[in-house]
C-alpha positions as CSV (number, residue, x, y, z in Angstrom):
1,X,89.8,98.2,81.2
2,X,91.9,97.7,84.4
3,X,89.6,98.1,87.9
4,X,91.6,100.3,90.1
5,X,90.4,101.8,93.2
6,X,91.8,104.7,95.2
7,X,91.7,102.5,98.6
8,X,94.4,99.5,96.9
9,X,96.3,102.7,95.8
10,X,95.8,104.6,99.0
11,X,97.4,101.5,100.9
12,X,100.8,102.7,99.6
13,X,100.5,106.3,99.6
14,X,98.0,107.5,102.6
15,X,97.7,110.9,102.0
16,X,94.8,111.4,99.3
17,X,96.1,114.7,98.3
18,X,99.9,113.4,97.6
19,X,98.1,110.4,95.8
20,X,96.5,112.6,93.7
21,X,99.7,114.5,93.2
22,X,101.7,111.9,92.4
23,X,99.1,110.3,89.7
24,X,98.6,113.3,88.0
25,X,102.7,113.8,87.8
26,X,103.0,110.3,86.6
27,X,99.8,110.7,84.2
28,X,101.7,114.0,82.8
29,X,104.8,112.1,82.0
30,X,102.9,109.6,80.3
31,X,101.1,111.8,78.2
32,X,105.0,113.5,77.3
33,X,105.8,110.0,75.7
34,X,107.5,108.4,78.7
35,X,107.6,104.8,78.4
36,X,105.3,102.9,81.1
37,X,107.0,101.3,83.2
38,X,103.3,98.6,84.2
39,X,102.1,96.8,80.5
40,X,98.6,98.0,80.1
41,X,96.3,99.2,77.3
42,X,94.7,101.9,79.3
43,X,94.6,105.5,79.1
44,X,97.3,107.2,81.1
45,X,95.5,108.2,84.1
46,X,94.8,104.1,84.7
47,X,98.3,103.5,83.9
48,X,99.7,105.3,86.8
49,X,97.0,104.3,89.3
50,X,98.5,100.8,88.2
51,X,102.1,101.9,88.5
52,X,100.6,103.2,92.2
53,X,99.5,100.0,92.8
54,X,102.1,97.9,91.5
55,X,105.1,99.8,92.5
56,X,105.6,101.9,96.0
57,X,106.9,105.0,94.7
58,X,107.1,106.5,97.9
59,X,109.4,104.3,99.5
């Protein structure tokens, strides 16, 4: 399993409550069978703290 925190996500996306927003939008279209767009073997939610992490998708 992947190890990632809310602070390395939190360093791209400041507000806590628009990081949560924006996980749990990207965890939904996950779930709906959208392809990831970070390789991983982990459940969805860790997939799109990756894609956080990886990406800026506030930018």
């Amino acid at each position: 399993m992947a190890r990632v925190s809310i602070e390395d996500c939190l360093k791209f996306i400041e507000n806590r409550f628009a990081l949560v927003a924006v996980a749990s939008h990207r965890t939904r279209q996950l779930m709906e069978g959208k392809t990831p767009l970070v390789k991983t073997r982990n459940k969805e939610a860790v997939t799109a703290l990756l894609f956080i992490r990886v990406t800026n998708p506030m930018s």
